[in-house]
C-alpha positions as CSV (number, residue, x, y, z in Angstrom):
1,X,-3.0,-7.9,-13.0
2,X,0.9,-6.7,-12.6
3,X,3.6,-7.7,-14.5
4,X,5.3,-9.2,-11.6
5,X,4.6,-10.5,-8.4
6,X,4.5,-9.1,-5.3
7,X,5.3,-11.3,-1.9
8,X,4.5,-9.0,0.7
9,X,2.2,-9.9,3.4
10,X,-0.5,-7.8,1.9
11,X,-0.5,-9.7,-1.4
12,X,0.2,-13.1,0.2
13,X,-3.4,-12.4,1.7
14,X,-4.3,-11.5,-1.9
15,X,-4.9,-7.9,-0.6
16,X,-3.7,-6.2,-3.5
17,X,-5.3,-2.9,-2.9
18,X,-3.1,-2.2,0.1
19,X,0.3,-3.3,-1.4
20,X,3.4,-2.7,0.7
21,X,5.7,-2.7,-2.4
22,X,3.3,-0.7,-4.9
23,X,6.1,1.5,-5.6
24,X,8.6,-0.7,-6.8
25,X,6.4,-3.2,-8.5
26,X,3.3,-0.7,-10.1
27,X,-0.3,-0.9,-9.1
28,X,-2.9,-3.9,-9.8
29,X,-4.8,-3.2,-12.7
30,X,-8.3,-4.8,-14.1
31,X,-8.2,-6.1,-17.2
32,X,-11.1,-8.3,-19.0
33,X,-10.1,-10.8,-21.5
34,X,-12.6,-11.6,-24.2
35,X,-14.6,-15.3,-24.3
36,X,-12.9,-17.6,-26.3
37,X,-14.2,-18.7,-29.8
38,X,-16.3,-21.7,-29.9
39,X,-17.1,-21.7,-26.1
40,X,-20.7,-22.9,-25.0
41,X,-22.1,-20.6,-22.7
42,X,-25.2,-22.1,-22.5
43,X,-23.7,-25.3,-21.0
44,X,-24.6,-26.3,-17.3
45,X,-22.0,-27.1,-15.0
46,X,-23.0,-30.2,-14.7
47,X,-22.4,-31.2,-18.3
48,X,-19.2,-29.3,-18.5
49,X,-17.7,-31.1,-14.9
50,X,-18.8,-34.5,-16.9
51,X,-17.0,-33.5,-19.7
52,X,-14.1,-32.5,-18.2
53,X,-14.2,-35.5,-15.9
54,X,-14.2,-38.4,-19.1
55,X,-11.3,-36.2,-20.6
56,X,-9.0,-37.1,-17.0
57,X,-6.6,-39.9,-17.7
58,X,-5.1,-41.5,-14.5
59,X,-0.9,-39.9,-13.8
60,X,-2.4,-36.8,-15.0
61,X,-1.7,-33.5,-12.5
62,X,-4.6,-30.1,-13.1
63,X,-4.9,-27.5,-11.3
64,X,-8.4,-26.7,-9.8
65,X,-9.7,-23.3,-7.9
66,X,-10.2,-23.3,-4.4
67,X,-13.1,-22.0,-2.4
68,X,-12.5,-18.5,-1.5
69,X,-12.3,-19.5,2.0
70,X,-8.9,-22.1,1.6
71,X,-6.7,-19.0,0.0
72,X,-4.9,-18.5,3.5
73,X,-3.9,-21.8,2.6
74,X,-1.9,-22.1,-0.1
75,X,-3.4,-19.8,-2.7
76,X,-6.4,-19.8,-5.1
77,X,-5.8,-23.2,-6.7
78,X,-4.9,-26.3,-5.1
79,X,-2.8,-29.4,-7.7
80,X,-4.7,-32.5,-8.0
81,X,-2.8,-35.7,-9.4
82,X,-5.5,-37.8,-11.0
83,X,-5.3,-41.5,-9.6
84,X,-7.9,-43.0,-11.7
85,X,-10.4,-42.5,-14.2
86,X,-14.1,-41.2,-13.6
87,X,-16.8,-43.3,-12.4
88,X,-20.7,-42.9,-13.7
């Protein structure tokens, strides 16, 4: 994490260890965040994407992460616009 963004061509590519402006902006740091309360870590993907998936409401826009492989793209999360409610 950083305060601010970078937009060189080193951080575009999400290679934040060799920063071009790490001088005027201040190093990437790790940080951990704690779980939030009342989370169910026991829960299977499976029953968490269902969950999620009855909660959609068609209009809606999320964002979603992309695979590792698509951040050339545009980044590490693409924006989906809901067009209709889940099927079973």
């Amino acid at each position: 994490m950083r305060g601010i963004w970078c937009g060189c061509e080193e951080c575009v590519k999400y290679n934040f260890s060799n920063c071009l402006m790490r001088s005027e902006f201040g190093p990437m740091k790790t940080v951990y965040c704690k779980l939030a309360k009342n989370q169910l870590v026991s829960e299977t993907r499976s029953v968490a994407l269902e969950d999620f998936a009855l909660g959609l409401a068609s209009g809606q826009t999320h964002a979603v992460h992309a695979s590792q492989a698509e951040w050339h793209i545009e980044g590490p999360y693409w924006l989906v616009k809901v067009s209709s409610v889940a099927q079973r």
